[in-house]
C-alpha positions in Angstrom: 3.5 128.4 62.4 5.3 131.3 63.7 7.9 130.5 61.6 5.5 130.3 58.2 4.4 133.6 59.3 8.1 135.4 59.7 9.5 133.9 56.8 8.3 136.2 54.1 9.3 139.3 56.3 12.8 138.1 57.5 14.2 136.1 54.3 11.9 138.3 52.4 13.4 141.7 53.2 17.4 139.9 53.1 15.7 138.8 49.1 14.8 142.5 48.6 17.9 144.1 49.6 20.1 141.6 47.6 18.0 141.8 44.4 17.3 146.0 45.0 21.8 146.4 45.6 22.1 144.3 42.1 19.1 146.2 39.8 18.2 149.1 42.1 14.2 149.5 41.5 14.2 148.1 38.3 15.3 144.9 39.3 13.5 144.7 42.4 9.9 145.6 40.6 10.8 142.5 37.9 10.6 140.7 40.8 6.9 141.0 40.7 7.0 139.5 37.4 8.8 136.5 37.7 8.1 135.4 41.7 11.1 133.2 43.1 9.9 129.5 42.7 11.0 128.0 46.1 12.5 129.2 49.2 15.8 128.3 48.0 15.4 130.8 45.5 14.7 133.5 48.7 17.3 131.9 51.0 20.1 132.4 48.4 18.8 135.1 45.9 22.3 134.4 43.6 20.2 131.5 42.7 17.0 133.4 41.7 19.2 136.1 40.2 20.5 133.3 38.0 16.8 132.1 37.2 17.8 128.4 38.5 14.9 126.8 39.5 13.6 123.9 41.8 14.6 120.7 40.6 11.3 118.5 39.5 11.0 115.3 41.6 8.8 112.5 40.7 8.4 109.6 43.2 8.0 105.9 40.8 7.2 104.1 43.7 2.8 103.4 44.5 2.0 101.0 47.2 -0.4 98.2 46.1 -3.3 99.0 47.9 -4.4 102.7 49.1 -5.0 106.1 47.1 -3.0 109.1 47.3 -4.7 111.7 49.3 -2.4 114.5 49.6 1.1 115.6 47.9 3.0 118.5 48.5 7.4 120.0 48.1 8.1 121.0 51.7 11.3 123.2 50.4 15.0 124.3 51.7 13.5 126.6 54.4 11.1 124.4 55.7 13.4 121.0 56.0 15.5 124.0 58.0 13.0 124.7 60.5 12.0 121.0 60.9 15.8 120.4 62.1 16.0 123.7 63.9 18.1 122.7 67.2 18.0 125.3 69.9 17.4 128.8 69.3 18.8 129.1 65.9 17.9 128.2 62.7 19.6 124.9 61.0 21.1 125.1 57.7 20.9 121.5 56.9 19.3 122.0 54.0 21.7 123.9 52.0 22.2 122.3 48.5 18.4 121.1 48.4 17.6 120.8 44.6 14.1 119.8 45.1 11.7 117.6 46.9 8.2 116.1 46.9 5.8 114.1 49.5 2.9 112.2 48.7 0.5 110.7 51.4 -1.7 107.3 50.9 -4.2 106.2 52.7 -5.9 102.7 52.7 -8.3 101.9 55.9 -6.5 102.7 58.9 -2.9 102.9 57.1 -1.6 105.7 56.2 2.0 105.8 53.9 4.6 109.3 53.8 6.4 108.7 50.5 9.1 111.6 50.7 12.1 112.4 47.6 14.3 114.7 47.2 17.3 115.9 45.0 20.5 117.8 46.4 23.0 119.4 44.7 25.6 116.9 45.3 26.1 114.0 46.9 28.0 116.0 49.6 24.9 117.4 50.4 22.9 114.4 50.5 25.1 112.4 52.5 25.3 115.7 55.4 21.3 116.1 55.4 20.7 112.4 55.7 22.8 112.3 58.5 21.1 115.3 60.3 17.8 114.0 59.2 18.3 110.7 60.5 20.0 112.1 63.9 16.7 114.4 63.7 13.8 110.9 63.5 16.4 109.4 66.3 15.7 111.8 68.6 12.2 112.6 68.2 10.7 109.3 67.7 13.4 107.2 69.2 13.4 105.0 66.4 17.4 102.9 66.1 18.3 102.2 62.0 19.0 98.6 61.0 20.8 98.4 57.7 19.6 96.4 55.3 20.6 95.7 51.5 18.2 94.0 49.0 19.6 93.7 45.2 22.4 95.5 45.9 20.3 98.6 47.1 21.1 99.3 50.6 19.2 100.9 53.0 18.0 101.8 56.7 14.8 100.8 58.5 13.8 100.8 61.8 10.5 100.9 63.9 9.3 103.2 67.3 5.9 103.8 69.1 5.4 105.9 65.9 5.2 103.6 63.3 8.0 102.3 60.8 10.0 103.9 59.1 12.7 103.9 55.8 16.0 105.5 54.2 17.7 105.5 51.1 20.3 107.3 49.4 21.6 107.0 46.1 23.8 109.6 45.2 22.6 113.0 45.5 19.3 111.5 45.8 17.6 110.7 49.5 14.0 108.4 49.6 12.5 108.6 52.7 8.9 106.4 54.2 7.5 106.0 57.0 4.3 103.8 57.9 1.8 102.8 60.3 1.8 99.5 58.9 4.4 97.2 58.6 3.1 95.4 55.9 3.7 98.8 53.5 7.5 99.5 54.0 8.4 95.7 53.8 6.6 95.7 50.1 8.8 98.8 49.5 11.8 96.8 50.9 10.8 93.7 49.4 10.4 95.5 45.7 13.4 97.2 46.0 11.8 100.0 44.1 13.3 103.1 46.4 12.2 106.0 44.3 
């Protein structure tokens, strides 16, 4: 939370000053007019400036049983602050393109579908690998590879439920479950988008 609530006035005023130095007043009140579209956009105003926008991210993949409930982008600066290590913040997430989480539900079971798009696969491969040091350490879960159809992947379970990873490209899928029984139909479909 305290983090949610500094964001706008410490990325905000760094946004200001690099969009105020390249259009003075002019370009900062335009600003007003066409708001940034993600926190990348704030993060790295160059990026803003040259009006590229969040990549659109649409997850194929619906378990057979459940209804989504909630669905959400979680964004460059946020995917920083959840790997923040120490007192500094992390920039794993440079070279996010774009992301997007859905949440199903079905009885007690509850299913995190989460996609997202990086710049290159450079970037995918480096966030994956901080992202999966990052569910190591906090819910001690250990990554078994596995390949179906040619499609490999990790999976791995802790007190915390079960969990999934795939890359492909610049391209990272991410689930985790409370019930087994969901991420082996995802494994078992080999449908990882």
């Amino acid at each position: 939370v305290k983090y949610q609530l500094l964001m706008p006035y410490l990325e905000g005023i760094k946004f200001s000053q690099a969009v105020f130095k390249g259009g003075k007043w002019k370009g900062l009140n335009q600003v007003l007019n066409r708001k940034p579209l993600s926190s990348e956009q704030i993060l790295h105003p160059q990026k803003y400036l040259a009006g590229e926008p969040p990549r659109t991210v649409l997850t194929g993949f619906r378990p057979g049983r459940g209804e989504a409930f909630h669905a959400g982008v979680i964004g460059e600066y946020y995917l920083n602050v959840l790997l923040k290590d120490g007192p500094e913040m992390a920039d794993a997430a440079s070279g996010w393109g774009g992301d997007l989480f859905s949440l199903f539900r079905h009885g007690d079971s509850r299913l995190l579908l989460w996609e997202s798009l990086w710049d290159t696969e450079q970037d995918c491969a480096r966030f994956q690998a901080d992202f999966q040091k990052f569910l190591q350490n906090r819910f001690h879960v250990v990554f078994q590879d596995g390949q179906v159809n040619g499609r490999r992947f990790g999976a791995g379970s802790a007190a915390a439920g079960y969990f999934f990873l795939h890359r492909d490209g610049a391209r990272l899928f991410y689930a985790r479950s409370n019930d087994r029984a969901q991420i082996n139909e995802l494994i078992s479909g080999g449908i990882y988008d």
